[in-house]
C-alpha positions as CSV (number, residue, x, y, z in Angstrom):
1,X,21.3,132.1,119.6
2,X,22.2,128.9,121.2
3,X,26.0,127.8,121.3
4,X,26.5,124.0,120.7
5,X,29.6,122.3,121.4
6,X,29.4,118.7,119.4
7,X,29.8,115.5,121.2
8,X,31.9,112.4,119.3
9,X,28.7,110.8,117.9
10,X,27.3,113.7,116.6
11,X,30.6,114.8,114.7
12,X,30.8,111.3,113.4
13,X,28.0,111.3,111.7
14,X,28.9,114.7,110.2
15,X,31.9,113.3,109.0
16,X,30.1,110.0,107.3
17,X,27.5,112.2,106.1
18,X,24.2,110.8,107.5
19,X,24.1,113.7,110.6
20,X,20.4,114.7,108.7
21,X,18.9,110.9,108.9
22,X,20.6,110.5,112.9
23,X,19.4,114.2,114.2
24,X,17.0,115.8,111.8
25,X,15.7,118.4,114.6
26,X,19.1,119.3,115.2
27,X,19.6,119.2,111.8
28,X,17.3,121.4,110.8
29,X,18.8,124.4,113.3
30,X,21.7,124.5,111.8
31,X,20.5,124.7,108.7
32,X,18.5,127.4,109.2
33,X,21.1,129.2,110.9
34,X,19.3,129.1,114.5
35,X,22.6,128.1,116.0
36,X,26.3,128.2,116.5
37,X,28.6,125.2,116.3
38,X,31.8,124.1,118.0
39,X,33.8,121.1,118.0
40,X,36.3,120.4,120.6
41,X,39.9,119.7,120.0
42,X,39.3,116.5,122.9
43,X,36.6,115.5,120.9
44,X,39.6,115.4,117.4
45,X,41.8,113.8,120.3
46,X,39.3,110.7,120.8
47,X,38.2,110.2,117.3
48,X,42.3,109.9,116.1
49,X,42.3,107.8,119.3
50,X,40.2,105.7,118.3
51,X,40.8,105.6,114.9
52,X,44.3,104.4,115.2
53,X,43.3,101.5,117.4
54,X,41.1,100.1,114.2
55,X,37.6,100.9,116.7
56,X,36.4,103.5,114.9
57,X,36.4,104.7,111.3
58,X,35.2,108.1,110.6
59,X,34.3,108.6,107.0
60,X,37.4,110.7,105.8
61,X,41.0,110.7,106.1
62,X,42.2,112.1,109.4
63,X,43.9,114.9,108.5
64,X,40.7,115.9,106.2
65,X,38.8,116.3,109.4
66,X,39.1,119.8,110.6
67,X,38.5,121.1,107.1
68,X,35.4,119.4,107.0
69,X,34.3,120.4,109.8
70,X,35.0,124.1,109.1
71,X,34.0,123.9,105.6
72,X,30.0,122.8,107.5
73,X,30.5,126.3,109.6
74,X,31.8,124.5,112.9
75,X,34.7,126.5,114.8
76,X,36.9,123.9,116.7
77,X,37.1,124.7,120.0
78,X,41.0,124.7,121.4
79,X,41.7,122.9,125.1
80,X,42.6,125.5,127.9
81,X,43.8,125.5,131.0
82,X,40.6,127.0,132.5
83,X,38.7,124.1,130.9
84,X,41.0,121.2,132.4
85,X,40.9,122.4,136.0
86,X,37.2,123.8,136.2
87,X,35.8,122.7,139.0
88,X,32.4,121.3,137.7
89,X,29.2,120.1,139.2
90,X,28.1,117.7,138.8
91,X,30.2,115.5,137.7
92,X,29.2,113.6,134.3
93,X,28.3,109.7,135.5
94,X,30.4,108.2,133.2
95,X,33.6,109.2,134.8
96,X,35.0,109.6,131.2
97,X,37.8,112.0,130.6
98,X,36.7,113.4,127.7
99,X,33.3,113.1,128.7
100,X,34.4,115.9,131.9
101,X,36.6,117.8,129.4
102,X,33.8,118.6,126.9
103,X,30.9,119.1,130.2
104,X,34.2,122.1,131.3
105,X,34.6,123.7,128.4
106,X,30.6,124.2,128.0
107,X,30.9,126.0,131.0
108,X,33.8,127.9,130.9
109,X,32.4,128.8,127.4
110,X,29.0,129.3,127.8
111,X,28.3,126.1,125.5
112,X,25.5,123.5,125.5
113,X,26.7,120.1,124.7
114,X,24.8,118.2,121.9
115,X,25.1,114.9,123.1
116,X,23.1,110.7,122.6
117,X,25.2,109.7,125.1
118,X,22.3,108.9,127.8
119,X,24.2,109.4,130.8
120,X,24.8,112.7,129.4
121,X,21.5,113.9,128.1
122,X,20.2,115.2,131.5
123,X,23.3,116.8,132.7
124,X,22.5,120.7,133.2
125,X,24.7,121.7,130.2
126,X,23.4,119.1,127.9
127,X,21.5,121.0,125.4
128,X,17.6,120.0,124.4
129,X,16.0,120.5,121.0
């Protein structure tokens, strides 16, 4: 059984409840039960981030959101040491932190991450339907 760690876009539109219009094949794999989810606690970081800087509104209070997410059968997925200093390859192109952080903890984990982002999408550990 596949084990998908959740990029920002993909938890957003969990959270603002239109993740079945935006990913039906996806969709349709967790509802059937054909995989596992994670969310990272970077990927929490970037959306209250965000959020308090008025760019981003996410559908639900923020303290609401790890309840939510739980509630939908995702297990967030704590930030360790191993995942900061991984040493991975390649490198994500966007030079993002968060981007780096989430690509480190697939590996470490043994994750695939779910991802629109398209300088993502053909990284090794980006996961395809």
């Amino acid at each position: 059984m596949p084990r998908l760690l959740l990029d920002t876009h993909i938890v957003l539109a969990l959270l603002r409840r239109d993740f079945d219009q935006q990913f039906p094949a996806i969709s349709k794999r967790f509802a059937a039960g054909d995989v596992s989810g994670f969310v990272s606690v970077a990927t929490l970081w970037e959306i209250a981030i965000k959020n308090r800087l008025g760019k981003l509104e996410t559908g639900i209070p923020l303290p609401e959101i790890p309840a939510n997410l739980r509630s939908g059968s995702l297990e967030i997925l704590g930030i360790e040491v191993a995942h900061v200093l991984h040493p991975l390859d390649p490198e994500p192109p966007t030079r993002d932190p968060f981007d780096r952080l989430l690509l480190a903890q697939c590996h470490v984990e043994g994750l695939r991450l779910v991802t629109v982002d398209r300088a993502l999408v053909d990284h090794p550990l980006a996961f395809r339907t």
